[in-house]
Structures are given as structure tokens and as C-alpha cells.
C-alpha positions in Angstrom: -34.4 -45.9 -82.9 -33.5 -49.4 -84.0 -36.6 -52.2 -84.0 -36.0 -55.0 -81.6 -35.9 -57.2 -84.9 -32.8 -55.0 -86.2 -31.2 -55.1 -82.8 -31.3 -59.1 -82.7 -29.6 -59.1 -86.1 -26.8 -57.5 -85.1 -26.4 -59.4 -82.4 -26.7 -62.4 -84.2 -24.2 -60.8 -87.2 -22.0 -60.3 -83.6 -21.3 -63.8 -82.2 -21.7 -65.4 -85.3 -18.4 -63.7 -85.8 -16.9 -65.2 -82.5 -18.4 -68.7 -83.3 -21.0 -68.0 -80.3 -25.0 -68.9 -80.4 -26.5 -65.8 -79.4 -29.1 -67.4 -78.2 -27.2 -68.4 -75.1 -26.4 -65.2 -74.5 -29.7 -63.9 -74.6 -30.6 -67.0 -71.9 -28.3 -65.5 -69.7 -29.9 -62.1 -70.0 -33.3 -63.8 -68.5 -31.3 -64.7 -65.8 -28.9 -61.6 -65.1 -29.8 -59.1 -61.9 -30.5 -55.7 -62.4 -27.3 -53.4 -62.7 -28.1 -50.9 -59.4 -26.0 -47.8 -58.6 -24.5 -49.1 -55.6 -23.2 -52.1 -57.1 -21.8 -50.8 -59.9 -19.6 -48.5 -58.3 -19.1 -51.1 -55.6 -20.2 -48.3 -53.0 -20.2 -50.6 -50.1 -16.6 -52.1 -50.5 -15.6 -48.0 -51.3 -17.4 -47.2 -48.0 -15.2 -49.5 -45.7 -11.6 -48.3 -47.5 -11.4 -46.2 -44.4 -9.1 -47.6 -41.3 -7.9 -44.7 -39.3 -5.4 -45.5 -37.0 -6.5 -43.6 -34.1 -10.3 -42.3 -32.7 -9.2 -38.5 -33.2 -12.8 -37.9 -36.1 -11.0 -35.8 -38.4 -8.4 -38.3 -39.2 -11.0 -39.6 -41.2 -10.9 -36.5 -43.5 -6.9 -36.5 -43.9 -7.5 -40.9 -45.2 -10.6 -39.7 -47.7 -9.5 -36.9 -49.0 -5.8 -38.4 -49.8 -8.2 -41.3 -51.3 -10.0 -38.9 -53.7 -6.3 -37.6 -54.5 -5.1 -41.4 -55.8 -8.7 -41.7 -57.8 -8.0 -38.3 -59.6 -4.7 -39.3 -60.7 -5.4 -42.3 -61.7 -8.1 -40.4 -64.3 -5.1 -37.8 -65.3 -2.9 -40.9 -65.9 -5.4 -42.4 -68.3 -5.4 -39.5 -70.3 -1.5 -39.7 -70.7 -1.7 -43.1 -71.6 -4.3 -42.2 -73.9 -2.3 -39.6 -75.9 0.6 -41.5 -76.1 -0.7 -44.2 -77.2 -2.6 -42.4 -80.4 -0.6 -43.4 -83.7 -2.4 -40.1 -85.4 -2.4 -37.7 -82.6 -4.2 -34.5 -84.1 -4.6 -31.0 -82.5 -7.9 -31.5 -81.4 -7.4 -34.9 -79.6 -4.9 -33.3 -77.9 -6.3 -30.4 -76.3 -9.1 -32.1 -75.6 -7.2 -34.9 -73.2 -4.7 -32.4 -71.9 -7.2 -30.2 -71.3 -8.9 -33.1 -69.2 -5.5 -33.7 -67.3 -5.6 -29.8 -66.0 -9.5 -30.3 -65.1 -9.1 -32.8 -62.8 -6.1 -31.1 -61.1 -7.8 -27.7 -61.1 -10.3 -29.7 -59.2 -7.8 -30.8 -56.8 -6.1 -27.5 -55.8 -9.3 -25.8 -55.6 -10.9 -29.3 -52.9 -7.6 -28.6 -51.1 -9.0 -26.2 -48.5 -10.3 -29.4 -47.4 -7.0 -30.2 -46.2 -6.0 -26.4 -44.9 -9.3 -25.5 -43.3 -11.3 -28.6 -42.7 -8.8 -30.5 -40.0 -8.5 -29.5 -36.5 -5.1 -28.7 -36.1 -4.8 -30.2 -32.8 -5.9 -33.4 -33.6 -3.8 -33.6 -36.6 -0.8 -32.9 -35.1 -1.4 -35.6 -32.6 -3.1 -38.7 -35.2 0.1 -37.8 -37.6 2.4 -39.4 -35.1 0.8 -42.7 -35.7 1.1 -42.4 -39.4 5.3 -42.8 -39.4 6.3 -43.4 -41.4 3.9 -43.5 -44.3 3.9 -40.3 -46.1 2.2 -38.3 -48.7 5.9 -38.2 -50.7 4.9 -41.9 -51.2 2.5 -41.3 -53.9 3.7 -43.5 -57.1 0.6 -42.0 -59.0 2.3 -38.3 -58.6 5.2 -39.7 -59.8 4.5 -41.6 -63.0 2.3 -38.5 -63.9 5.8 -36.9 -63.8 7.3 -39.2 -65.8 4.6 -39.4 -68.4 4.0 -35.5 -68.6 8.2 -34.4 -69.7 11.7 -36.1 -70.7 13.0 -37.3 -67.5 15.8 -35.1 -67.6 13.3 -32.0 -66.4 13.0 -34.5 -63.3 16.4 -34.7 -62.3 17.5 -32.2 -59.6 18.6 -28.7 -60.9 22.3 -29.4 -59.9 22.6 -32.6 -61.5 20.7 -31.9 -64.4 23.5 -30.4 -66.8 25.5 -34.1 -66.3 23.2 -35.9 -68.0 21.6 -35.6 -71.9 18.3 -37.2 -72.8 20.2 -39.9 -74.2 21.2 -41.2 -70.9 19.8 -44.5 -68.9 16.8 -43.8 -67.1 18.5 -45.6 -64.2 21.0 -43.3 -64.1 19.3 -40.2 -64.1 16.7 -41.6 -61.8 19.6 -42.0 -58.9 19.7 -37.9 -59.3 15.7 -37.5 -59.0 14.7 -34.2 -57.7 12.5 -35.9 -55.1 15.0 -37.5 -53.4 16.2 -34.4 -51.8 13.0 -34.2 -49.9 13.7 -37.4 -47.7 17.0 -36.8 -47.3 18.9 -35.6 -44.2 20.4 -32.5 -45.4 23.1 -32.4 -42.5 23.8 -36.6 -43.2 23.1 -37.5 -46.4 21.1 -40.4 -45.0 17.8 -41.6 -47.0 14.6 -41.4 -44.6 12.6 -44.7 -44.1 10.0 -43.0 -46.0 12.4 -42.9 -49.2 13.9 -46.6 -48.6 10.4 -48.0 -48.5 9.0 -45.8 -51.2 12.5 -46.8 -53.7 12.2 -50.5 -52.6 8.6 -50.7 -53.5 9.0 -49.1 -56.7 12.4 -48.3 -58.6 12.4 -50.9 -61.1 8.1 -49.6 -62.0 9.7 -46.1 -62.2 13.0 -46.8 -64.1 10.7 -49.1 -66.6 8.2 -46.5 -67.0 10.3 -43.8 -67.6 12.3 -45.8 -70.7 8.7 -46.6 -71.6 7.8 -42.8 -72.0 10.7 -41.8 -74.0 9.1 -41.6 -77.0 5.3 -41.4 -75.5 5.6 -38.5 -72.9 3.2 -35.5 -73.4 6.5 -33.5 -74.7 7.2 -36.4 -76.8 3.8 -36.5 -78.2 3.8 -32.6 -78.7 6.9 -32.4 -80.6 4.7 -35.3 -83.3 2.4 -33.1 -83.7 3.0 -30.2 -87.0 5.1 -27.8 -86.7 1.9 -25.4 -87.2 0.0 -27.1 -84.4 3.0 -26.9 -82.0 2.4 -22.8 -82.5 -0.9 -22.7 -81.9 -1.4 -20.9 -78.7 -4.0 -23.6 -77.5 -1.8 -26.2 -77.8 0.9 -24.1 -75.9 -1.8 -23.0 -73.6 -2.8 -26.4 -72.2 0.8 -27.4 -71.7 1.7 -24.5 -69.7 -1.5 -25.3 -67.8 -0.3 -28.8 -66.7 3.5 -27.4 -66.4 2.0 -24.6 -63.5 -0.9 -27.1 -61.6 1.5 -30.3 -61.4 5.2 -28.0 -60.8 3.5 -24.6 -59.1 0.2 -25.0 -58.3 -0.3 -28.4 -56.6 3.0 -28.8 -54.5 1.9 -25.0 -53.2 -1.4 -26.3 -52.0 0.7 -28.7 -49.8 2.6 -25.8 -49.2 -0.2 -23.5 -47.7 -1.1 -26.9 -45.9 2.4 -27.5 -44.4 3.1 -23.7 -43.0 -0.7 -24.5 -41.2 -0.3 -27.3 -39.4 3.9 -27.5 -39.2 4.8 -24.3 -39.2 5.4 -22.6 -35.3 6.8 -19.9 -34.2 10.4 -20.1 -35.1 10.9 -24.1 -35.0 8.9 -25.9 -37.3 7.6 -29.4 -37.1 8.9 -31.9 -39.4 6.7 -33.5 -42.0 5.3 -36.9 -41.5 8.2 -39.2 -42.9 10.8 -36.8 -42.2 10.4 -35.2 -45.8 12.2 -31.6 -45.7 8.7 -29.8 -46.7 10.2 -26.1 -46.3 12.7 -26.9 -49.1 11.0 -29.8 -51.1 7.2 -27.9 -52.0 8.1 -24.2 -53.1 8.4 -24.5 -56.6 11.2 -21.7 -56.4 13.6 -24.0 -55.0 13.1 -27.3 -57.2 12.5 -25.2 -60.6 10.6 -27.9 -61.9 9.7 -26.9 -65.3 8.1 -29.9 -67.7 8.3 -27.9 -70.6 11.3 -25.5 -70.7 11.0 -24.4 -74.2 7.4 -22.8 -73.8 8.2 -20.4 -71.1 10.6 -16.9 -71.4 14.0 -17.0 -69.3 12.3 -14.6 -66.9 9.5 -16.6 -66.3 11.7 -19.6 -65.7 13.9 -17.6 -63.3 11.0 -16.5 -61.2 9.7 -20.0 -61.4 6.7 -20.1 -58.5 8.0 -17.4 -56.8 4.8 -15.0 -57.6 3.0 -17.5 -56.1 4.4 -18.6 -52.7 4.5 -14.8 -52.3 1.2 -14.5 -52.7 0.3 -17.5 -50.6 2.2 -16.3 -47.4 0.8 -12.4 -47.7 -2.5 -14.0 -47.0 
């Protein structure tokens, strides 16, 4: 361990370099508070983030838990950044970050029985109605980690897609979004309020974003990497990773979610927001796949199916 007298060198060697007196900067040590847990990660201004709209109790799981959701993506998000921005991405950076992406959304899908078993039904049903028409399809977090994990032509909808080449404006692909489909009348044609609110608030962040991640996406940054790293099977193995938990295993959670609380009988209850949920989360109808190229043609044909299966035999 370094003396104190070594320690006040460097310091010293420090602001000199700025044109500061360290001296004053130790003076404003003497006079500094204490860091303490609860200020540091400002607990009490977390604590009172919480303004349900109605008195039903277990509204104040549905507002926490969705609050959890933004904090975790905003960690997944600075790992894209993070590998994007590396000039000498090697191998083992990249596993390591990728690898951080899929840990915080393994620990999402597995928290999620929060959502299916922890809310009374009843009171859900009934403290959704004053939520219209804010909607969990407005998350701009989900989206950019979208835009930052493939080419945004894996994002346009499966119809549309074989129009446009990676080449084209981002604007233009992004008016044939897959996501659009899911606030959209099906029998009109007519945008939900939940999609004119969600575009107005943030088209232009999107559209820039996405010509921003051209060159930076995680497919982007994978194809930089050698040709020998690109067929390691760890490499390929945290891709496919993030490809299933953001395209299969995360909108399924919702799924399971939606066919407990919306789904009765033989009329279901629309979503909050009017999103289409029975077309919009099975993975087998959207075919979202990030990264094409690393999975068979039978894989990509069967695309999520295995697993909404699976969800609704249990």
C-alpha cells in the first residue's frame, strides 16, 4: 500500500497538470460530508418515484417492477454503447460485455413471475383502466436496444422487409417497423394513441440512432472482429443468447403475462393502449431474428414456436 507521503505526490504531480493548487482541494476535503449509502444512491428521491394512480395496493407492484425494467436496460444499453464504441474490439471484450447484456435480461425474464403471479388479477384489471393510454409498447429503452443490437433492416416487419436493402434511409425503413403493427387497428389501419404519442415523442431520437448504429450495432461490431473470432462458438454463443432473450424470451414473458390477466374465455381483453398483444408478443408471428446468419433455416422457420408451446401446455 502506498505511504500517505506517496499518495500526496501524486496528487500534487495531478493538478499541477491542470494548473490547480492541490492544496485547495485538500481544504475542501476537511470540509466535505461523509459519502453515506442512502445518499449516494439517492434512496430517498428513488423511494418517492412511485405515484399510482389509483388506491388498488398492488398497483404499486405493476409501477416498481416496470421501474426496475427501465433501470436494467439502461445497464444493457451501456454495454452496447460500450462495444461499439471500442476502436480495438477483441474477442474477450466482447463476450465479456455481451455476455453482461444477456445477464441482466436473464434476470429480467426469470423477476417476471413478479408480473404473472404477484398481482391480483382483479385489481389489475380494474387500476389498468386508469393507465390509458400509457402503455408498456412505450418503452424507448426496448427500442434503441433493438436498434443497437442488429442492422435495422432485421427490424422492419417480415412483409416489408424484402423492399428495402441495408443501404436504405433509416427513415424509410423505420415507417415499416415491425412494432407498428402492434398499435395498429387491424380492421382500420388507424394508429392507436399509444403509437401517435409514442412516434411524436420519439421518431427523430429513433431515426438518428439507428443512422448512428450503422456501423456500431452489435452485428456491426461482430462482423470487425477476425474472421477466426467470428467462428468461435463463444462468440456465436452470446449472440444467439441476446437474439433468443430480447426476440423469444422476453416478449414471451409478456406473453405468459397477457394470456393471465387478458385472456377470458373466448373474448379477450385488449391490452392497455390498444396494442394487439395476441399477434404482436409470440415471437412466431414477428420472426424477429437479430442475427439471421447464425441460426439454420429450420431454426428460423420455427422461430419461438418451441417456446409459446411450451408456455401454454403449462
Amino acid at each position: 500500500m502506498e505511504t500517505t507521503k506517496e499518495l500526496l505526490e501524486k496528487l500534487n504531480i495531478k493538478y499541477a497538470a491542470l494548473g490547480e493548487n492541490v492544496n485547495s482541494y485538500l481544504e475542501g476535503l476537511l470540509h466535505a460530508e461523509v459519502t453515506t449509502y442512502w445518499d449516494y444512491i439517492q434512496l430517498d428521491t428513488l423511494l418517492t418515484l412511485q405515484k399510482p394512480k389509483t388506491s388498488f395496493p398492488d398497483e404499486a407492484v405493476f409501477i416498481m417492477y416496470h421501474q426496475i425494467t427501465e433501470l436494467y436496460f439502461k445497464l444493457a444499453l451501456r454495454e452496447f454503447e460500450q462495444i461499439g464504441a471500442n476502436q480495438e474490439l477483441s474477442k474477450a471484450f466482447f463476450i465479456s460485455r455481451v455476455t453482461r447484456i444477456n445477464r441482466y435480461f436473464d434476470a429480467l425474464i426469470k423477476s417476471f413471475e413478479i408480473m404473472i403471479e404477484g398481482i391480483d388479477r382483479e385489481e389489475f384489471l380494474k387500476f389498468r383502466m386508469s393507465l390509458l393510454p400509457a402503455s408498456g409498447f412505450q418503452s424507448a429503452q426496448y427500442r434503441e436496444i433493438e436498434i443497437y443490437s442488429t442492422d435495422f433492416l432485421q427490424l422492419v416487419a417480415k412483409d416489408q422487409r424484402a423492399n428495402f436493402s441495408n443501404n436504405d434511409s433509416i427513415s424509410a425503413m423505420f415507417e415499416h417497423v415491425y412494432w407498428k403493427a402492434g398499435a395498429t387497428d387491424a380492421t382500420s389501419g388507424k394508429k392507436t394513441l399509444t403509437l401517435t404519442q409514442f412516434e411524436e415523442k420519439y421518431r427523430d431520437a429513433f431515426i438518428a440512432l439507428g443512422e448512428s448504429c450503422r456501423n456500431k450495432n452489435l452485428w456491426q461490431s461482430y462482423l470487425r472482429l477476425s474472421a477466426e473470432d467470428q467462428a468461435d462458438q463463444s462468440v456465436q454463443k452470446v449472440l444467439r443468447e441476446n437474439d433468443s432473450n430480447v426476440n423469444v424470451n422476453w416478449p414471451l414473458a409478456h406473453y405468459k403475462s397477457a394470456v393471465r390477466y387478458l385472456a377470458r374465455d373466448s373474448a379477450d381483453i385488449a391490452a392497455t393502449g390498444g396494442t394487439n398483444w395476441q399477434k404482436y408478443l409470440p415471437p412466431r408471428f414477428q420472426k424477429r431474428i437479430f442475427y439471421p446468419a447464425l441460426w439454420t433455416k429450420e431454426e428460423q422457420e420455427n422461430w419461438g414456436k418451441s417456446w409459446v408451446d411450451a408456455s401454454l401446455a403449462l
